[in-house]
C-alpha positions in Angstrom: 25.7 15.7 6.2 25.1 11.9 6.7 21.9 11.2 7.9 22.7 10.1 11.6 23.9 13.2 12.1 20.7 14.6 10.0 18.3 12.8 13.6 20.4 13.5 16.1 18.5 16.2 17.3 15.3 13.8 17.5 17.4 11.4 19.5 18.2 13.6 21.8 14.1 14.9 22.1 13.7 11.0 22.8 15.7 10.5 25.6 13.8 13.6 27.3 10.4 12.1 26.2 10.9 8.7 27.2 11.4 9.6 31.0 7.8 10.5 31.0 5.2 7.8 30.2 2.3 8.1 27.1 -0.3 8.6 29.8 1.4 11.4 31.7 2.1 12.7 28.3 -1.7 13.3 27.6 -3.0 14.0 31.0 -0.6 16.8 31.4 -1.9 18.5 27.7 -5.4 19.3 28.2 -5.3 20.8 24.8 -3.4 18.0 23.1 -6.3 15.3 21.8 -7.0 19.0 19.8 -4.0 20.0 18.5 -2.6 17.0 17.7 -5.0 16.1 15.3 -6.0 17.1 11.9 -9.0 16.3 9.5 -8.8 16.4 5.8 -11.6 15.3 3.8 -13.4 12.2 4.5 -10.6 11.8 7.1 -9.8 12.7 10.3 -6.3 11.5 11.8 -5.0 11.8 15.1 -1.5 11.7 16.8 -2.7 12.6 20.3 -1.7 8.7 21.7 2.3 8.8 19.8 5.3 9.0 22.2 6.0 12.7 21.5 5.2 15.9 23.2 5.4 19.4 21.5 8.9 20.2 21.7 9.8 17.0 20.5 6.7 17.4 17.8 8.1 20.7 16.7 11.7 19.1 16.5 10.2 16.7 13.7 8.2 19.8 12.3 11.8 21.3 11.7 13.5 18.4 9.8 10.8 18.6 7.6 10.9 22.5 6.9 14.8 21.6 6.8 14.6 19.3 4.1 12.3 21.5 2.1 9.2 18.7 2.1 7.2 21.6 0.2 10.0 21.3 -2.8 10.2 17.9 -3.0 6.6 17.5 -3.6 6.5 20.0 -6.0 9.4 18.3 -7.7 7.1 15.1 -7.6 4.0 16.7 -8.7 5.6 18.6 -11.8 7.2 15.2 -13.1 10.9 15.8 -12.1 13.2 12.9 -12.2 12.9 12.2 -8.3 13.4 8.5 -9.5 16.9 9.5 -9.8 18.2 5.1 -10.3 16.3 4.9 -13.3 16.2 8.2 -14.6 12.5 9.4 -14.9 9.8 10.8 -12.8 7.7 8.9 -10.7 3.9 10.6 -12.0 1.1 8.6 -10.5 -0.7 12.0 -9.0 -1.2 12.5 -13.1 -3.0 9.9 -13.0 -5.7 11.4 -10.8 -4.7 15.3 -10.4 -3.6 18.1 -12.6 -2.5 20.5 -9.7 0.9 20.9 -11.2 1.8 23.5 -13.9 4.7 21.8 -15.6 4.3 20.8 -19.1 5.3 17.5 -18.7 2.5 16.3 -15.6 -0.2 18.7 -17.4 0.2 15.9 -20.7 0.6 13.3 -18.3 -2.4 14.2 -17.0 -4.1 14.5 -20.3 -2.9 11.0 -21.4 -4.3 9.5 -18.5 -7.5 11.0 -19.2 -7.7 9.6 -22.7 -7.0 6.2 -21.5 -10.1 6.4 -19.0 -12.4 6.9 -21.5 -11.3 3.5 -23.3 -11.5 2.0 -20.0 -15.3 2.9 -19.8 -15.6 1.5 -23.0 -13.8 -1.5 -21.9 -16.1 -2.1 -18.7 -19.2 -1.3 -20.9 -18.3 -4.0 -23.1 -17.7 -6.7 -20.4 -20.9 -5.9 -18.6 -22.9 -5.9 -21.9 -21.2 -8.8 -23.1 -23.3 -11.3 -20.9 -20.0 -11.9 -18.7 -20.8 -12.4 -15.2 -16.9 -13.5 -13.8 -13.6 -11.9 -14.8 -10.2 -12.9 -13.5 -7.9 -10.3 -13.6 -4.0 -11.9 -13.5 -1.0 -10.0 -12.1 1.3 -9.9 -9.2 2.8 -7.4 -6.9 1.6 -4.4 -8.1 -0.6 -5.3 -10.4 -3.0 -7.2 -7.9 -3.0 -5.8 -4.6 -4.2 -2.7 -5.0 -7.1 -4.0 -7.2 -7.6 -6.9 -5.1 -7.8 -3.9 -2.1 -10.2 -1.9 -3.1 -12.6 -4.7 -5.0 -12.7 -6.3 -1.2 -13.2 -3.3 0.2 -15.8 -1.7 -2.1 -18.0 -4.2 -3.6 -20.4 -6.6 -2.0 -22.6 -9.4 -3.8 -25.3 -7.3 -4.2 -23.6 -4.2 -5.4 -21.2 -5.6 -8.1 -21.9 -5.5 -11.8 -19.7 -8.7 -12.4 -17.7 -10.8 -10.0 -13.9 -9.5 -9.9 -11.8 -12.9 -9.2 -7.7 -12.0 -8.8 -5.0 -14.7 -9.8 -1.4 -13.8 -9.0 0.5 -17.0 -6.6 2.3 -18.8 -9.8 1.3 -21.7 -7.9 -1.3 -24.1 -9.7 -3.2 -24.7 -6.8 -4.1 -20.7 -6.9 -5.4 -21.3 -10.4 -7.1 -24.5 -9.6 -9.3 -22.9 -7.2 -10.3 -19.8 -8.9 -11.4 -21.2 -11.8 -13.8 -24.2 -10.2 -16.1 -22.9 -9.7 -16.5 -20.5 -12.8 -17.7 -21.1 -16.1 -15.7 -20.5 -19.2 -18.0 -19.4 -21.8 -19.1 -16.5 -19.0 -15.9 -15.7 -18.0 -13.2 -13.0 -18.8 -9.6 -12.7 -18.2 -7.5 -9.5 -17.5 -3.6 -10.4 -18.0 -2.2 -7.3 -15.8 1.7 -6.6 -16.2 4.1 -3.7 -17.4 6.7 -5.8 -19.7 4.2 -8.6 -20.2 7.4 -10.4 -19.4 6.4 -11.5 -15.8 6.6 -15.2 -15.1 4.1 -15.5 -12.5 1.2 -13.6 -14.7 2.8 -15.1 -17.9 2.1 -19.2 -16.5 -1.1 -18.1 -15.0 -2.3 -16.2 -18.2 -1.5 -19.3 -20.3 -3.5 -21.3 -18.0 -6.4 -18.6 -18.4 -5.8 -18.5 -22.1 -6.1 -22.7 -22.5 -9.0 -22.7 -20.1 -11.4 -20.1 -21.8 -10.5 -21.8 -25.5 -10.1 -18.7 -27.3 -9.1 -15.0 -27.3 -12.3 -13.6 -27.8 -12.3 -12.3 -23.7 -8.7 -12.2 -23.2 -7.7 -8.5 -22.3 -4.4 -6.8 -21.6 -3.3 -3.8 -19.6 0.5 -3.5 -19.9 3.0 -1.1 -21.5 4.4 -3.6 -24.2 1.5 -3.8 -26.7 3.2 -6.0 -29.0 4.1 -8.8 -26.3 0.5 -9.0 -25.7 -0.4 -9.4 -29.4 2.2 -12.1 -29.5 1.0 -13.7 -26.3 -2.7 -14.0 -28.0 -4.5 -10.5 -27.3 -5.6 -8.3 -29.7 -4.6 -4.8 -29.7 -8.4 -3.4 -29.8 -8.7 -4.9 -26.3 -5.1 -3.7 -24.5 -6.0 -1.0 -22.2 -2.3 0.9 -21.1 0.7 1.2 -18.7 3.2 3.4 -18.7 6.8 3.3 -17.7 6.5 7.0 -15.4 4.2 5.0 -13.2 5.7 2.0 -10.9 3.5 -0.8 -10.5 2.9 -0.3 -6.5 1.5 3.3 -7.9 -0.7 1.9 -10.6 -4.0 1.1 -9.2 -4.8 4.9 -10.5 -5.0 3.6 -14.3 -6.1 1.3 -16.6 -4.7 -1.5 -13.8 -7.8 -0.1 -11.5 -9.9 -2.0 -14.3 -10.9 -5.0 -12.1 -12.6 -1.7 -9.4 -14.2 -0.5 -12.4 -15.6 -3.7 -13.2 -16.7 -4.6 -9.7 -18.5 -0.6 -8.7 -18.7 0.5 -12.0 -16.5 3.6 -13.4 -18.5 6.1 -11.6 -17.0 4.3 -8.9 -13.5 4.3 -10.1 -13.5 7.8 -10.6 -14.9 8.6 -7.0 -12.2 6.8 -5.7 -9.7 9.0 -8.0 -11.6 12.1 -6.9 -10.4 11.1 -3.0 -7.1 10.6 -3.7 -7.1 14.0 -5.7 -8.2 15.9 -3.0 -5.2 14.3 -0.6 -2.9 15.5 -3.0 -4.4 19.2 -3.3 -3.8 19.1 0.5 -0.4 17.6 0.6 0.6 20.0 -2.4 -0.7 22.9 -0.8 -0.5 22.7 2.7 2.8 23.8 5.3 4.5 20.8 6.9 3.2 22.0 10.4 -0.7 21.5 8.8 0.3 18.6 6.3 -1.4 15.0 7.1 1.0 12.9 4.6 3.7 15.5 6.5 3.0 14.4 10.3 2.7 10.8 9.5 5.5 10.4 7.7 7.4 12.3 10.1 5.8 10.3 13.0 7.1 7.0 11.1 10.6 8.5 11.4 10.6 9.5 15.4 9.6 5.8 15.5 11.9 4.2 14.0 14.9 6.5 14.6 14.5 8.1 17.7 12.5 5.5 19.9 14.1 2.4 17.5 11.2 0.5 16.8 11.7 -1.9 14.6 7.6 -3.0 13.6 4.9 -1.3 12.7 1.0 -2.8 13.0 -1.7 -2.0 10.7 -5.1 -2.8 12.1 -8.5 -1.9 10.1 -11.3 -2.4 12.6 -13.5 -2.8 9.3 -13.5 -6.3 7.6 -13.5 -4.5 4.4 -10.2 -3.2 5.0 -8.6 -6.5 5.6 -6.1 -6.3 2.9 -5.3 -2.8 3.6 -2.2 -4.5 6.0 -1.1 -6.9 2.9 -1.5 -3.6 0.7 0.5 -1.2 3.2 3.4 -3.6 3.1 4.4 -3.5 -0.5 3.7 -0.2 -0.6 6.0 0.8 2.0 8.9 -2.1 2.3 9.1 -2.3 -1.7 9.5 1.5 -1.7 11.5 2.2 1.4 13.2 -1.1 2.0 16.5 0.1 1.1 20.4 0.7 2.4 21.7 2.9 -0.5 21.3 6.6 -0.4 20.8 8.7 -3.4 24.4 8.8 -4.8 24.9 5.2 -3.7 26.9 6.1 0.1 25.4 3.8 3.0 22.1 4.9 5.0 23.9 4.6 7.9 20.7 4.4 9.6 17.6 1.9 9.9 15.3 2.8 7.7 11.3 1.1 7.0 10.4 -0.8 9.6 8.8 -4.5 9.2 5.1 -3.9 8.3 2.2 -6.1 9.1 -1.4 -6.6 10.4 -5.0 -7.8 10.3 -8.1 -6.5 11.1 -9.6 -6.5 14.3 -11.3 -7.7 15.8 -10.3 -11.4 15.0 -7.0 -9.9 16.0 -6.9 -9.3 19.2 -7.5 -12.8 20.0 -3.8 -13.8 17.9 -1.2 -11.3 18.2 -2.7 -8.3 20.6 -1.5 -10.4 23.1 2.3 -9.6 22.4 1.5 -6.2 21.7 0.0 -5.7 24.8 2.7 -7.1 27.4 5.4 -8.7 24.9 8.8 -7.2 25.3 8.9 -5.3 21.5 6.4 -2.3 21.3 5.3 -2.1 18.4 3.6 0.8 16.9 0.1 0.9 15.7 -1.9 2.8 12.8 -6.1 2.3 13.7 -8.1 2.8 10.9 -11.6 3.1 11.5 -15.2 3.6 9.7 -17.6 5.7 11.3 -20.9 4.8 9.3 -21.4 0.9 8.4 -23.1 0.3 4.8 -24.5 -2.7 7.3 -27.6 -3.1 9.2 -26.5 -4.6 12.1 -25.7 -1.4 14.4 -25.2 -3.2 17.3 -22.3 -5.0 15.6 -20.8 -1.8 14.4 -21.1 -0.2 18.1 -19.2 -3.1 19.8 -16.4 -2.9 17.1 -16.1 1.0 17.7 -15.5 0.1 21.4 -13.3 -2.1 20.8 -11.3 0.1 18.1 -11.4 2.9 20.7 -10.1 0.2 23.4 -7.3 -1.2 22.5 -6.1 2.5 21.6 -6.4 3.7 24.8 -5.0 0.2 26.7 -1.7 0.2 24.0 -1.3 4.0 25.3 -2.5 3.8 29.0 -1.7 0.1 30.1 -3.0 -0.8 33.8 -0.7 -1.4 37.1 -1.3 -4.5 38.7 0.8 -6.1 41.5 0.3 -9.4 39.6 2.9 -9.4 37.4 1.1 -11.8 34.9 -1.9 -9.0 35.3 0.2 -5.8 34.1 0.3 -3.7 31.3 2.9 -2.0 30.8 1.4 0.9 28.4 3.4 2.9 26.6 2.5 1.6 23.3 2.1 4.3 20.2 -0.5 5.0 18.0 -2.3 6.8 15.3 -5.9 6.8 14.7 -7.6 7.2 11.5 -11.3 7.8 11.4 -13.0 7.7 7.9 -16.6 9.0 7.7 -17.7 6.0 5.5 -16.1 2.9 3.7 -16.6 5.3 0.2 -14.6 4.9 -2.9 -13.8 8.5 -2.6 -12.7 7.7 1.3 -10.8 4.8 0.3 -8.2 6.9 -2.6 -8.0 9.5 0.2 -6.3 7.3 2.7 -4.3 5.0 0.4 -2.9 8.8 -1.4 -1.6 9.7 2.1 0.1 6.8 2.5 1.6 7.4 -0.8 2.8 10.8 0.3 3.8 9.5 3.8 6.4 7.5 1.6 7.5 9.8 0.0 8.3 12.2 2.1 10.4 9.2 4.6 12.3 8.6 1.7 13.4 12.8 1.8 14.5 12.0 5.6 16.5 9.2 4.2 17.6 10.3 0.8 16.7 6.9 -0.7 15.2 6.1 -3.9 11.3 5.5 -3.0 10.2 4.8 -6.6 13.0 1.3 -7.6 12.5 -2.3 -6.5 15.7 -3.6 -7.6 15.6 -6.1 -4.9 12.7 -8.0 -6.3 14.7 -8.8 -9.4 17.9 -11.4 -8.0 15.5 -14.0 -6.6 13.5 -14.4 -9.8 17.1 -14.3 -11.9 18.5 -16.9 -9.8 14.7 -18.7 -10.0 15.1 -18.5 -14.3 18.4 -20.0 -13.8 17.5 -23.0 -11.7 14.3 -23.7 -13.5 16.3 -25.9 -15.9 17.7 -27.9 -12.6 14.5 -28.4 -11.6 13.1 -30.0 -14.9 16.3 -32.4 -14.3 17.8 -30.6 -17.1 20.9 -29.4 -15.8 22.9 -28.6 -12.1 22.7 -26.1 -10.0 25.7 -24.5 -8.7 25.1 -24.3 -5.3 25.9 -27.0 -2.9 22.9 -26.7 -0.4 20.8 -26.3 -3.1 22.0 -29.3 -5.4 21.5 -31.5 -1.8 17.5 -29.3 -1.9 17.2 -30.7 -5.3 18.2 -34.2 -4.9 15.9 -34.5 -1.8 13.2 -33.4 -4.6 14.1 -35.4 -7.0 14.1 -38.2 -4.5 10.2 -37.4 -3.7 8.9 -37.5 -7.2 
């Protein structure tokens, strides 16, 4: 079946829907800010204010029973090859979970274990070492989730040492990192799979020069014997593995730079959350399944209403980088055209994803979302209880979370036209009970399983990035162009070259 054919049903459920606006939609449902809503640990997520009613709700419900989500995640959790282009499974709930009984995520598991007790020993070491700053250098993968939950989770009083993250191959990046730190009290954390990476590879040489010796140089990759080569010993290599893609990896030894900055207990919290996300995704029917609604929500977006956006806003400044997070997370994993066995989509599949965090926000780009022409949807993520003391501060910022939910969904008439919202606009809230490292796994896990289960919808491949890889091939080529030591093949960018040749 191709996969337009696959939605056609939803499209059909939007045409009905949209002839009755958001508002109606939830003034004509008394029981509706109830039912559509669910609470799973720390978090409670609700769907009352997206442009579907309950026919149309239990239409989505149906794909996913169709497509046998329950199955698929199974598949996923036991270790199966679901990352069908490269040939091996795609096991980052080993990492935190052992709810599978399959031989192969139950050693997985086990392994993962093992490599958090030399992690402890690793942070014990730093923090007894008389370090007080450590950069940790990677990119993509290997940074944002770090860089994520060390912004989100540590404060100045709080953290054991101060986590500083590298990954722009630009020298400027480098330049201002390190200015203000002190080499003799400084670690570095070289963070990549191959330990082939360009970006981390220039920046780790900088590192390396800067510090003067090995002594705190530290690897985390799966290619031990390229980080020996490159300068660090093999006692101080914590490890990757290649069943775990980088935008997964935050869950082992690359999570080093969290433990540094809360300390493991903290690390381990945060793999406790995102352990009991997966015991509910494993466990639960699609019709009571968070990771199940959202993902299904993301497709009756994009599909059925053909919305082509998606807005993450954090009304906690913690969560600031949540929106950078979210959109490698989800355009690395579902930004793709080919189905499984290769055949066209046929159909759009992830939307552009972007954001900030409010409420600095609503004084850029609310404006658009508010009476622009596009709507674009919205995911809210709040925090209940503030770690802060000014309670005042956290009560206007609730308002205003709760505010622009309601005006995206409600709008207002005016016979100004300049004056009127339209409405109409779709969200999701999410409501944490604290900013908590166990809170924090939680919500990035269902994202993870939100993924997932859109790539099921569209039979595409949610665990490959090959489309990362011809910009830094054409990059190696023209490096040598560059230098001034060879041509470039391309006309318009032999004329770019000339013009920089001209400026140096």
């Amino acid at each position: 079946m191709s996969i337009a054919d696959r939605l056609s049903p939803l499209r059909a459920e939007a045409a009905r829907v949209m002839q009755t606006s958001l508002r109606t939609l939830v003034a004509d449902d008394p029981d509706r800010a109830r039912d559509f809503a669910l609470r799973v640990g720390p978090i409670h997520a609700s769907f009352a204010r997206q442009r579907y009613d309950r026919g149309a709700l239990e239409a989505l419900f149906a794909l996913g029973e169709s497509l046998d989500f329950d199955a698929r995640l199974e598949a996923l959790f036991a270790g199966e090859h679901v990352n069908v282009t490269e040939a091996r499974p795609a096991l980052h709930t080993a990492l935190r979970s052992d709810l599978s009984g399959a031989e192969l995520a139950a050693s997985s598991h086990a392994v993962a274990r093992e490599a958090r007790v030399a992690m402890r020993a690793v942070v014990e070491a730093i923090v007894n070492s008389g370090v007080t700053d450590v950069v940790s250098v990677g990119i993509g993968g290997s940074d944002l989730g770090p860089r994520l939950a060390v912004d989100a989770l540590s404060s100045p009083s709080s953290a054991r040492v101060r986590v500083h993250f590298l990954s722009n191959v630009d020298g400027h990046a480098a330049q201002r990192v390190l200015a203000s730190l002190d080499p003799s009290r400084t670690a570095a954390l070289l963070v990549s799979k191959s330990f082939g990476t360009q970006e981390t590879l220039l920046n780790g040489c900088v590192l390396r020069d800067w510090l003067g010796d090995d002594t705190r140089l530290y690897g985390i990759t799966a290619n031990i014997e390229r980080a020996a080569q490159f300068g660090v010993p093999v006692e101080r290599v914590l490890p990757m593995w290649d069943w775990v893609g980088g935008r997964y990896s935050m869950w082992s030894s690359v999570g080093l730079p969290i433990a540094l900055a809360i300390g493991m207990d903290g690390f381990e919290s945060m793999l406790e959350g995102a352990c009991e996300m997966d015991a509910h995704v494993a466990r639960e029917p699609v019709r009571r399944n968070l990771a199940a609604w959202h993902a299904l929500t993301a497709v009756w977006n994009r599909n059925a209403l053909d919305l082509a956006s998606q807005a993450v806003l954090p009304y906690d400044d913690r969560l600031r980088l949540l929106p950078n997070y979210l959109q490698q997370l989800v355009m690395e994993s579902l930004g793709k055209s080919a189905r499984m066995d290769g055949s066209a989509v046929g159909v759009d599949t992830v939307p552009v994803w972007w954001g900030g965090a409010g409420t600095d926000t609503q004084h850029s780009f609310f404006q658009a979302l508010h009476q622009g022409t596009t709507v674009v949807p919205c995911d809210f993520v709040g925090v209940v209880q503030p770690d802060a003391p000014h309670r005042d501060n956290h009560d206007a910022l609730l308002s205003h979370l709760l505010a622009q939910s309601e005006a995206f969904a409600n709008g207002q008439n005016s016979d100004d036209a300049h004056r009127h919202y339209p409405g109409g606009r779709p969200s999701t809230m999410f409501l944490l009970d604290a900013l908590t490292p166990h809170a924090l796994g939680a919500l990035i896990a269902l994202y993870e399983h939100s993924v997932f289960l859109q790539s099921v919808v569209w039979d595409i491949n949610a665990f490959d990035q090959f489309g990362v890889e011809l910009g830094k091939q054409i990059a190696n080529r023209l490096l040598p162009a560059v230098r001034g030591e060879a041509m470039a093949d391309d006309p318009v960018t032999r004329a770019l070259l000339a013009e920089i040749s001209s400026m140096r």
